[in-house]
C-alpha positions in Angstrom: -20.6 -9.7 -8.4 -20.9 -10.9 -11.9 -18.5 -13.2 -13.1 -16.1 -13.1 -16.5 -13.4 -14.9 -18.0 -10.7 -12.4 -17.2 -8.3 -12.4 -14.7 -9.2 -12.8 -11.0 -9.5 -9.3 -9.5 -7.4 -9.7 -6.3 -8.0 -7.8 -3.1 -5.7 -7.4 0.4 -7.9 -7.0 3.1 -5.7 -5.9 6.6 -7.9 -6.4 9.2 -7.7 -7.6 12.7 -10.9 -8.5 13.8 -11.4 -12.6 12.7 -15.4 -11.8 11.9 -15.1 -9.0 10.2 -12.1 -10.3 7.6 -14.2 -13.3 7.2 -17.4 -11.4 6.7 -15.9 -9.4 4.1 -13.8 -12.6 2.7 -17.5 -14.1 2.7 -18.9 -10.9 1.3 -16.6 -10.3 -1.6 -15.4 -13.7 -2.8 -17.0 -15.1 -5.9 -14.6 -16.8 -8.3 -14.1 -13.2 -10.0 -13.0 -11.7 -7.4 -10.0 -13.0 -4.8 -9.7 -11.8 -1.1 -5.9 -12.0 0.7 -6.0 -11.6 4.8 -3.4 -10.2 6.7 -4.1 -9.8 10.7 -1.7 -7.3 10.8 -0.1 -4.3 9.4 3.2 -5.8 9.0 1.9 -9.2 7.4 -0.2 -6.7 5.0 2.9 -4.4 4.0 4.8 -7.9 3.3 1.7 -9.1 1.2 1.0 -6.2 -0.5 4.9 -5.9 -1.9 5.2 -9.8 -2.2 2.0 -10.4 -4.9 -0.4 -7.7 -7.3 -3.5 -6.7 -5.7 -6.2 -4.0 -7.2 -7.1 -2.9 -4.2 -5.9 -3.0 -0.4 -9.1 -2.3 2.2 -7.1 -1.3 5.3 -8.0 -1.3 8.8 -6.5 2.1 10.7 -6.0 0.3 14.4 -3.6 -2.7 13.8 -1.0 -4.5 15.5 2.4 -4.0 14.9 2.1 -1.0 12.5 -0.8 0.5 12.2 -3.5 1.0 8.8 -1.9 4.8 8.4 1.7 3.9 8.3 1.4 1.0 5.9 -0.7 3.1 3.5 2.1 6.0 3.5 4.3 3.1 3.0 3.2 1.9 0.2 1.8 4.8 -1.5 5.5 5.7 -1.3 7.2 3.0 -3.3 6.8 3.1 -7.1 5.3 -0.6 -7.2 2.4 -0.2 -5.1 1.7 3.5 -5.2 -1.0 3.2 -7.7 -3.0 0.6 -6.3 -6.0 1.8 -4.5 -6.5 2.0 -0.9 -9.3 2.6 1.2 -9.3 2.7 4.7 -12.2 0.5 6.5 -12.7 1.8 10.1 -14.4 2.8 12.7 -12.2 5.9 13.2 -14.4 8.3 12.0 -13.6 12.0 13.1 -12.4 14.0 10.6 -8.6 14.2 11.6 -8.5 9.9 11.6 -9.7 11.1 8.0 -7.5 13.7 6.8 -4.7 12.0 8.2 -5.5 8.7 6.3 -6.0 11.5 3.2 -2.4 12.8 3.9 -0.9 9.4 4.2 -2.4 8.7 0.4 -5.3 6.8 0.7 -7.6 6.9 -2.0 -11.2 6.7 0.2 -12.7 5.7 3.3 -15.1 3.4 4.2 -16.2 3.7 7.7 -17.5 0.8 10.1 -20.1 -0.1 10.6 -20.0 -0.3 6.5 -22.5 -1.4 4.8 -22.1 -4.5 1.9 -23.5 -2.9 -1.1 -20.7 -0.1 0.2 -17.6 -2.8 -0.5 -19.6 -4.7 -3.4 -20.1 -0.8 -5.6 -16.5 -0.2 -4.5 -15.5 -3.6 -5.9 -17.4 -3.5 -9.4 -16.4 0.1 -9.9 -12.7 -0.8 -9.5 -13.2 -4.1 -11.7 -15.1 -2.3 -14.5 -12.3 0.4 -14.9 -9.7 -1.8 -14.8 -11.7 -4.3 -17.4 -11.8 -1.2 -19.8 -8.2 0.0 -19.3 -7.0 -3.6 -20.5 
């Protein structure tokens, strides 16, 4: 990831598995770019109200509440609905996928995932939003 003066661009990973959030902490962290853990959906729901994020990568099988039910959560409420969401997980058939769709996520990146995947995600989402300020 390149690095500019601008503004941190922050990302909420939800994830339950300790290796993969750190790989993708490890992964995606740079100074320019900022990753938030939560272990579990309802620490991610809380996060994702409590600060700004520009995107939320969401796990579908969570403790507590799971990926699809926070992402209809928030896609609900007026403050978070437009930040985007993908779904990273190993739930792959087509109905984990429409009903992630249905619940109003915005893509879906499925495991195993590989890191240019998340790093083209990330500079696609950072360019736009660099060109819309």
């Amino acid at each position: 990831m390149a690095g500019n003066a601008q503004a941190p661009f922050h990302i909420l990973l939800v994830e339950d598995e300790p290796v993969i959030r750190e790989l993708v902490r490890s992964m995606l962290s740079d100074g320019a770019v900022d990753v938030v853990c939560a272990a579990n959906g309802i620490e991610g729901l809380k996060l994702a109200r409590d600060r700004t994020f520009h995107l939320i990568l969401m796990d579908v099988v969570l403790p507590q509440l799971d990926g699809v039910s926070v992402c209809r959560i928030l896609k609900s409420d007026p403050v978070t609905a437009k930040v985007p969401l993908y779904m990273l997980t190993a739930k792959a058939k087509k109905a984990d996928v429409e009903s992630a769709t249905q619940a109003g996520a915005d893509g879906y990146i499925h495991k195993p995932f590989r890191g240019a995947e998340l790093m083209d995600l990330v500079e696609r989402l950072r360019t736009a939003r660099t060109a819309a300020d």
